[in-house]
Biopython code that builds the backbone (N, CA, C, O; Angstrom):
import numpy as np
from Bio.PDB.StructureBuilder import StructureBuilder

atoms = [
    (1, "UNK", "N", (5.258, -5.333, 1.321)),
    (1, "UNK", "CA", (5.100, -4.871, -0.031)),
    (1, "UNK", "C", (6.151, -3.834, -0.389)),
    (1, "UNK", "O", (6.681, -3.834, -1.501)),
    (2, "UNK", "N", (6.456, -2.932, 0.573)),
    (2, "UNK", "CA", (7.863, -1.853, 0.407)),
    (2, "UNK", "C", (8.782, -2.401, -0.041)),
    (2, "UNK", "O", (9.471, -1.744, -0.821)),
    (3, "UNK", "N", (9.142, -3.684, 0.227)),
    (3, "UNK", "CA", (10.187, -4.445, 0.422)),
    (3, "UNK", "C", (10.179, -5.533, -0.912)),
    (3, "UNK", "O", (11.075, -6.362, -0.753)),
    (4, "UNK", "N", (9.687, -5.671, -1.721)),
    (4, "UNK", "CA", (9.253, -6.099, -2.364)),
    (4, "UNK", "C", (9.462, -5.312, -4.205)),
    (4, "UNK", "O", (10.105, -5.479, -5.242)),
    (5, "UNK", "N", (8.263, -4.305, -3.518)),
    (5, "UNK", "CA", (8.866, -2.868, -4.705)),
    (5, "UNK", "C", (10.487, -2.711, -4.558)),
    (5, "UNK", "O", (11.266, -2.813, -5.506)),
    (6, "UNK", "N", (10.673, -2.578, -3.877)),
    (6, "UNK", "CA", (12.096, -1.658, -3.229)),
    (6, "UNK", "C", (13.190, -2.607, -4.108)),
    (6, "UNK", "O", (14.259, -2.392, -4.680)),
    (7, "UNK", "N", (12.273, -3.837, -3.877)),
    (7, "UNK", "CA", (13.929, -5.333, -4.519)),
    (7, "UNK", "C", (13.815, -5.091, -6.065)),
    (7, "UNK", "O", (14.788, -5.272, -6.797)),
    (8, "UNK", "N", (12.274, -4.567, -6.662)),
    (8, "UNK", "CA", (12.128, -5.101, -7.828)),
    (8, "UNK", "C", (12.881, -3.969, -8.774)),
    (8, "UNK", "O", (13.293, -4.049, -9.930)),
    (9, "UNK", "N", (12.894, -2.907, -7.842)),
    (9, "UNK", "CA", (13.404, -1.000, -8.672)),
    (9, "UNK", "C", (14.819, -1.600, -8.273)),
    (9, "UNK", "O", (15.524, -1.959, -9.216)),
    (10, "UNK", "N", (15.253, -1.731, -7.150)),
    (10, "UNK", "CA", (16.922, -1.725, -6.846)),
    (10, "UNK", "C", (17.048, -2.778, -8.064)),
    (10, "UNK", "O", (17.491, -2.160, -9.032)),
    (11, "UNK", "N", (16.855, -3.963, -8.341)),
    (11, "UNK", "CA", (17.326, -5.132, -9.631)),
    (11, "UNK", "C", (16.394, -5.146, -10.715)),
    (11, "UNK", "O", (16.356, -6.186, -11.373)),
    (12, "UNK", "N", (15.714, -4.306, -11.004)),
    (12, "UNK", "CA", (15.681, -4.006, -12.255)),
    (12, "UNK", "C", (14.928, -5.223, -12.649)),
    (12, "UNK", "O", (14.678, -5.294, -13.852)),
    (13, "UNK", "N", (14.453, -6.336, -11.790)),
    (13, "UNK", "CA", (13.844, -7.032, -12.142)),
    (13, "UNK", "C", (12.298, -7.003, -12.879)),
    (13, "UNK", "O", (11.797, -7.831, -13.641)),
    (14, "UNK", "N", (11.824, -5.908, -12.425)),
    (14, "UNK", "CA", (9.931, -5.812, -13.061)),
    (14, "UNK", "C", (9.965, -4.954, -13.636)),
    (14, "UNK", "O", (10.683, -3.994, -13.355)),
    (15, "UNK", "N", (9.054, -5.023, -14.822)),
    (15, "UNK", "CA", (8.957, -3.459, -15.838)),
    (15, "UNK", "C", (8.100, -3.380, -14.941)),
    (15, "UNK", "O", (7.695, -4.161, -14.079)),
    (16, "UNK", "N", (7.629, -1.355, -15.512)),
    (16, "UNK", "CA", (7.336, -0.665, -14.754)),
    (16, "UNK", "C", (5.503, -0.979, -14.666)),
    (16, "UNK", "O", (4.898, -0.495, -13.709)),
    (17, "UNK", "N", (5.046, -1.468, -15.292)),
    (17, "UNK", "CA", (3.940, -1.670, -15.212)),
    (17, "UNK", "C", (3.628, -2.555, -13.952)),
    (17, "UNK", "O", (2.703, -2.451, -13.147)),
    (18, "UNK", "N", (4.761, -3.544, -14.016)),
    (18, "UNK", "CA", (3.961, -4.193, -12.502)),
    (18, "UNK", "C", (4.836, -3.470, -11.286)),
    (18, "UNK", "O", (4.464, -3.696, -10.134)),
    (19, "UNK", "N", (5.654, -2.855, -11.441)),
    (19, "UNK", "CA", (5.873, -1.949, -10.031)),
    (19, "UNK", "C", (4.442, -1.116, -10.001)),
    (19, "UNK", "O", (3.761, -1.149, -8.976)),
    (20, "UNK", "N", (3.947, -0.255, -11.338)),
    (20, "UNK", "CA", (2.694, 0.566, -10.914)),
    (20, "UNK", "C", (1.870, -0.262, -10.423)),
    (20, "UNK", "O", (1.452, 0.385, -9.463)),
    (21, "UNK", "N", (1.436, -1.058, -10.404)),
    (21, "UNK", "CA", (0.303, -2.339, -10.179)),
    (21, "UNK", "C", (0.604, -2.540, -8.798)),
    (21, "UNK", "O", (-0.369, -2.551, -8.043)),
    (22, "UNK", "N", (1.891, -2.723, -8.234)),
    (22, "UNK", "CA", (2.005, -3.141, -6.973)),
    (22, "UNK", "C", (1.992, -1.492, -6.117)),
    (22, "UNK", "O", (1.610, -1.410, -4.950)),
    (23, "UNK", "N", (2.353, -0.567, -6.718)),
    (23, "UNK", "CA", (2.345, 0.302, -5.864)),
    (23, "UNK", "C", (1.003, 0.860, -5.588)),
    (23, "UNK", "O", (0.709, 1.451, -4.549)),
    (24, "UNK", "N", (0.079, 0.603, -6.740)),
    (24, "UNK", "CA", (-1.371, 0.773, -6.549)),
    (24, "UNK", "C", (-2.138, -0.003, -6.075)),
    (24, "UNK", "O", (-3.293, 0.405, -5.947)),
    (25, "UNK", "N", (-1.850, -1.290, -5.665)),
    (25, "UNK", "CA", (-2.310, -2.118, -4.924)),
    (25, "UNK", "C", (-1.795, -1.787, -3.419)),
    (25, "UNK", "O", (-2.315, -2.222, -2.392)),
    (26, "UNK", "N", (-0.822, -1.046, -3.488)),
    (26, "UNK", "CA", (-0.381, -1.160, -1.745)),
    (26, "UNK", "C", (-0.911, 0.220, -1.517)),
    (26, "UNK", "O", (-0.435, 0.519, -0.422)),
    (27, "UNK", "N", (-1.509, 1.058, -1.866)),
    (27, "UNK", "CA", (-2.566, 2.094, -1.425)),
    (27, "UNK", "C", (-3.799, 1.908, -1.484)),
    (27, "UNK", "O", (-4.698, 2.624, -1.044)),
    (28, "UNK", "N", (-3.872, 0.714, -2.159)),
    (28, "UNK", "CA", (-5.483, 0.259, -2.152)),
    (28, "UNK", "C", (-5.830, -0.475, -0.774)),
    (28, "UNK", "O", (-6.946, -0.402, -0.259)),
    (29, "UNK", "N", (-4.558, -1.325, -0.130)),
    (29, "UNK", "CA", (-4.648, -2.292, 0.885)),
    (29, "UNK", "C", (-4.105, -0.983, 1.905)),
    (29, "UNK", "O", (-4.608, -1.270, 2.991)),
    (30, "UNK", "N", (-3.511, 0.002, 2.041)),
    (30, "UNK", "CA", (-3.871, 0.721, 2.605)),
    (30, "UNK", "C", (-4.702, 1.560, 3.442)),
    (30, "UNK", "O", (-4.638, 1.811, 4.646)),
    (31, "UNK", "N", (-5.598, 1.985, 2.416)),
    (31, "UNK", "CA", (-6.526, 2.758, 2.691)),
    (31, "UNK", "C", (-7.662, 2.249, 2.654)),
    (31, "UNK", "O", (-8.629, 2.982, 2.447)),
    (32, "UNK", "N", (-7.820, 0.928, 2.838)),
    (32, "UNK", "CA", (-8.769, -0.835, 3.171)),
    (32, "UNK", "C", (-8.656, -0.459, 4.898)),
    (32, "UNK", "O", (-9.647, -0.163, 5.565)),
    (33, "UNK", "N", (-7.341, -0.533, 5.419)),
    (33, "UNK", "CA", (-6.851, -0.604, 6.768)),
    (33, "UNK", "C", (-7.188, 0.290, 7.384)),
    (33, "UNK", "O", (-7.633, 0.051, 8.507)),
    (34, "UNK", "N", (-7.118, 1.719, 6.905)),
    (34, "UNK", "CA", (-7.204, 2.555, 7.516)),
    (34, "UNK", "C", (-8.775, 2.978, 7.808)),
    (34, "UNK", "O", (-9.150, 3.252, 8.948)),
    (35, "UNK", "N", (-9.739, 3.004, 6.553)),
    (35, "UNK", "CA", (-11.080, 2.492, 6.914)),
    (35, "UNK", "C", (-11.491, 1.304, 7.647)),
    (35, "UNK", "O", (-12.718, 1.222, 7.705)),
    (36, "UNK", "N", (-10.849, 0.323, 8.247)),
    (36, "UNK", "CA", (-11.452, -0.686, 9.084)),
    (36, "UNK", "C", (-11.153, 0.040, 10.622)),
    (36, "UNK", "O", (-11.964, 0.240, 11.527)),
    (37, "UNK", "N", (-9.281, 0.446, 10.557)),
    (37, "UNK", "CA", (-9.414, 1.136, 11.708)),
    (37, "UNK", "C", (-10.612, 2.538, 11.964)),
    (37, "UNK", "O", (-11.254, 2.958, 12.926)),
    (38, "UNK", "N", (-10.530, 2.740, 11.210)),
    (38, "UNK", "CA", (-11.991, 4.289, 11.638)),
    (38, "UNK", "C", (-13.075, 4.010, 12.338)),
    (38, "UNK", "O", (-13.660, 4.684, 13.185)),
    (39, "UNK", "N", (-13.419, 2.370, 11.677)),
    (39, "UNK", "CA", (-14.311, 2.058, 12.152)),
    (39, "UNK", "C", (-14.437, 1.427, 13.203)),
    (39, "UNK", "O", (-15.616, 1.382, 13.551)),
    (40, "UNK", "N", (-13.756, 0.920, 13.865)),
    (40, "UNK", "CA", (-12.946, 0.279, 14.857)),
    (40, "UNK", "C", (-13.549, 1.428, 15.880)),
    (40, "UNK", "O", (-14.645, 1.568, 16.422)),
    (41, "UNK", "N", (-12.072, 2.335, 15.893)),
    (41, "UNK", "CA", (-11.945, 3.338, 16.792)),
    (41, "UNK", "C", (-13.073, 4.363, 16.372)),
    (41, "UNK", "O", (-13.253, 4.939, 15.299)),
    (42, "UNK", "N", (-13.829, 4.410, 17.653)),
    (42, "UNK", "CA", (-14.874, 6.048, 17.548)),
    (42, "UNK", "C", (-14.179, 7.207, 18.096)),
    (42, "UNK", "O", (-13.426, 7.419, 19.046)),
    (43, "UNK", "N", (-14.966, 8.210, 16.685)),
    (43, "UNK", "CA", (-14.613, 9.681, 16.723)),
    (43, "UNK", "C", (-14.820, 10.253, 17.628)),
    (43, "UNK", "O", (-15.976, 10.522, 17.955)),
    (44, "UNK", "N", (-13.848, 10.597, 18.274)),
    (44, "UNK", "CA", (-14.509, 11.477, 19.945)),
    (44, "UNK", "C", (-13.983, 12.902, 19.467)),
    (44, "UNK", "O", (-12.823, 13.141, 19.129)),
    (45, "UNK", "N", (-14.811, 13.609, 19.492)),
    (45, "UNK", "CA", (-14.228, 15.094, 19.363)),
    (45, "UNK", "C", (-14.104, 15.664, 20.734)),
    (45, "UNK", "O", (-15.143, 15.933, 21.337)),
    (46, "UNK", "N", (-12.902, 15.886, 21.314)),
    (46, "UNK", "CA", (-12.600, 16.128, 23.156)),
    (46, "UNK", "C", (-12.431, 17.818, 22.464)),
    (46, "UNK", "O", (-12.174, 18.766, 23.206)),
]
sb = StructureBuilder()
sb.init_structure("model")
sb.init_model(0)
sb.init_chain("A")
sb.init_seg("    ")
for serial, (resi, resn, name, xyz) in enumerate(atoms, 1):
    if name == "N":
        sb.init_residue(resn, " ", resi, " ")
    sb.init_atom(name, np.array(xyz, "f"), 0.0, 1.0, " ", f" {name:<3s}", serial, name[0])
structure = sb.get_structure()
């Protein structure tokens, strides 16, 4: 998805509405991941 944004800002190809859309979608699928890992891995407080 970096890669993706990154092509669409370098060529000017997407108004900015769907760069916001994609960049808010790639913190949404983010922080999807990062809650599956949490849950995954248990909290050990050492």
């Amino acid at each position: 998805m970096d890669a993706a944004i990154s092509a669409m800002v370098a060529l000017g190809t997407g108004d900015t509405i769907q760069i916001q859309r994609l960049k808010k979608r790639k913190l949404v699928l983010k922080d999807r991941i990062q809650h599956l890992e949490d849950q995954i891995v248990p909290d050990i407080i050492a």
